[in-house]
C-alpha positions in Angstrom: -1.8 -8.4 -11.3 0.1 -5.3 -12.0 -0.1 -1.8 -11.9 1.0 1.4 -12.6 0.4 4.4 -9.8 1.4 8.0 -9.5 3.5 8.2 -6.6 2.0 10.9 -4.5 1.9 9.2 -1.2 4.8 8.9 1.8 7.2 6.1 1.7 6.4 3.1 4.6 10.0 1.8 6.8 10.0 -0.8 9.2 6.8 0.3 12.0 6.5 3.8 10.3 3.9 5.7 9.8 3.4 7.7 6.8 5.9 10.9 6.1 6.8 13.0 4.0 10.6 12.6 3.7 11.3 15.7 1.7 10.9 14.8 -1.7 10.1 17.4 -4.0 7.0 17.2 -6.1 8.7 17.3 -9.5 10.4 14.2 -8.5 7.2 12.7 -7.4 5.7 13.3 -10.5 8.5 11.5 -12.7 8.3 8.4 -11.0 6.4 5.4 -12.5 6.2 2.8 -9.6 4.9 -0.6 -10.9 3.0 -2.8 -8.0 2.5 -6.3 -8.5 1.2 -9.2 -6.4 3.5 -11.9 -6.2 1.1 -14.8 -4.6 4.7 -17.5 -4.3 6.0 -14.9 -1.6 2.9 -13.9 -0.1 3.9 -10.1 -0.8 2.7 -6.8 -3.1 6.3 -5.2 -5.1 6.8 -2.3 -5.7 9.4 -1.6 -8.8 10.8 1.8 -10.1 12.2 1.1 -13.8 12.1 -2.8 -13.0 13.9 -2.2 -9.3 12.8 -3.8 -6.1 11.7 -0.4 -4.2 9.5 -1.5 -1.6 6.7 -4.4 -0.4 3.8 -5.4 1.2 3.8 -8.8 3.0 0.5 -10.6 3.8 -1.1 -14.1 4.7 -4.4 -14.6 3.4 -7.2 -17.5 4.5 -10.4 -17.6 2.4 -12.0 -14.5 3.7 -8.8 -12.2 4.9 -5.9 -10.6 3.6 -3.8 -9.7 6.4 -1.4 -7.2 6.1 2.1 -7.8 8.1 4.9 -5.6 7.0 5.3 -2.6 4.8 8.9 -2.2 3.4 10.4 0.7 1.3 14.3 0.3 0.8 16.5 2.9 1.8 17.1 4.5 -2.0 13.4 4.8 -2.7 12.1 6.2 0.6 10.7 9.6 0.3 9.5 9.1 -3.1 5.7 7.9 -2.7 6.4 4.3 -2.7 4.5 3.1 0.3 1.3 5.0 -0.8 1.4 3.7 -3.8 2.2 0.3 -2.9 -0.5 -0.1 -0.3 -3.6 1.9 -2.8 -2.9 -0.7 -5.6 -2.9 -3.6 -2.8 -6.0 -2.6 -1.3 -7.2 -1.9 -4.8 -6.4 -5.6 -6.2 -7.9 -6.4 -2.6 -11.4 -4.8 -4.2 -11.1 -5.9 -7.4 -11.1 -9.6 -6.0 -14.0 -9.2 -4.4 -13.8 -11.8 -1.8 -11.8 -10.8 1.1 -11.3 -8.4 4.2 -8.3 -6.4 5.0 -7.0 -6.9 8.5 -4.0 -4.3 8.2 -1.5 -5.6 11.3 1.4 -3.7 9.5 1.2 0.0 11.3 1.8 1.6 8.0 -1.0 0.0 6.4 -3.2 0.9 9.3 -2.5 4.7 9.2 -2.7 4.9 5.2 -6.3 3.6 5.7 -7.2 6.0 8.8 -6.4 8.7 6.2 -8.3 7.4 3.2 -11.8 6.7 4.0 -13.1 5.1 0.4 -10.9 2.0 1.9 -12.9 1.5 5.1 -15.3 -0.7 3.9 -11.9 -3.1 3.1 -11.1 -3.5 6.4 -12.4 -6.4 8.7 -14.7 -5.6 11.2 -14.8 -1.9 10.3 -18.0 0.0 11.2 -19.5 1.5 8.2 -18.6 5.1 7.5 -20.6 8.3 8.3 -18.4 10.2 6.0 -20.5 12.7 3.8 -19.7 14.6 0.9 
């Protein structure tokens, strides 16, 4: 599965949180980061004009996707690749329809606090009261 997402969200490091690093948003803008799931290493890629920028390690079992580790490299941090990396996971994670999320990584964890139309992802998660 691949896709193509804006990068507008902060970069994830080993046990980060999401940041903003500093980038600018003009460089933001100008980035196409590519995220694919690669099943034979149990991980999510991120790629910036075909370059390893970042990934999102997981184990799965029939009903969970378990999230492990978040990874941006060094030249790429600051430039929206965790964010986007972990919406296009969690999206693929939707789109397959047959598992929960059980986010371990603390980067994946945090992105979800702040993005409430993933809750219902996440194993075990109480149903939202958000309102519109």
């Amino acid at each position: 599965m691949e896709r193509t997402e804006p990068s507008t969200a902060a970069p994830a490091d080993h046990d980060s949180t999401p940041t903003d690093h500093g980038s600018t948003p003009t460089e933001r803008e100008h980035m196409d980061i590519v995220v694919t799931d690669v099943p034979e290493q149990d991980r999510f890629e991120a790629r910036i004009e075909g370059d390893l920028a970042g990934y999102a390690e997981y184990m799965t079992t029939d009903v969970l996707i378990v999230f492990t580790h978040t990874e941006v490299l060094p030249n790429f941090e600051g430039k929206g690749v965790g964010g986007a990396l972990v919406r296009a996971a969690l999206d693929a994670v939707r789109e397959g329809g047959k598992r929960k999320v059980l986010p371990l990584c603390p980067f994946v964890k945090a992105w979800i606090g702040k993005h409430a139309e993933y809750f219902d992802l996440v194993y075990d998660a109480p149903p939202t009261t958000v309102k519109d």
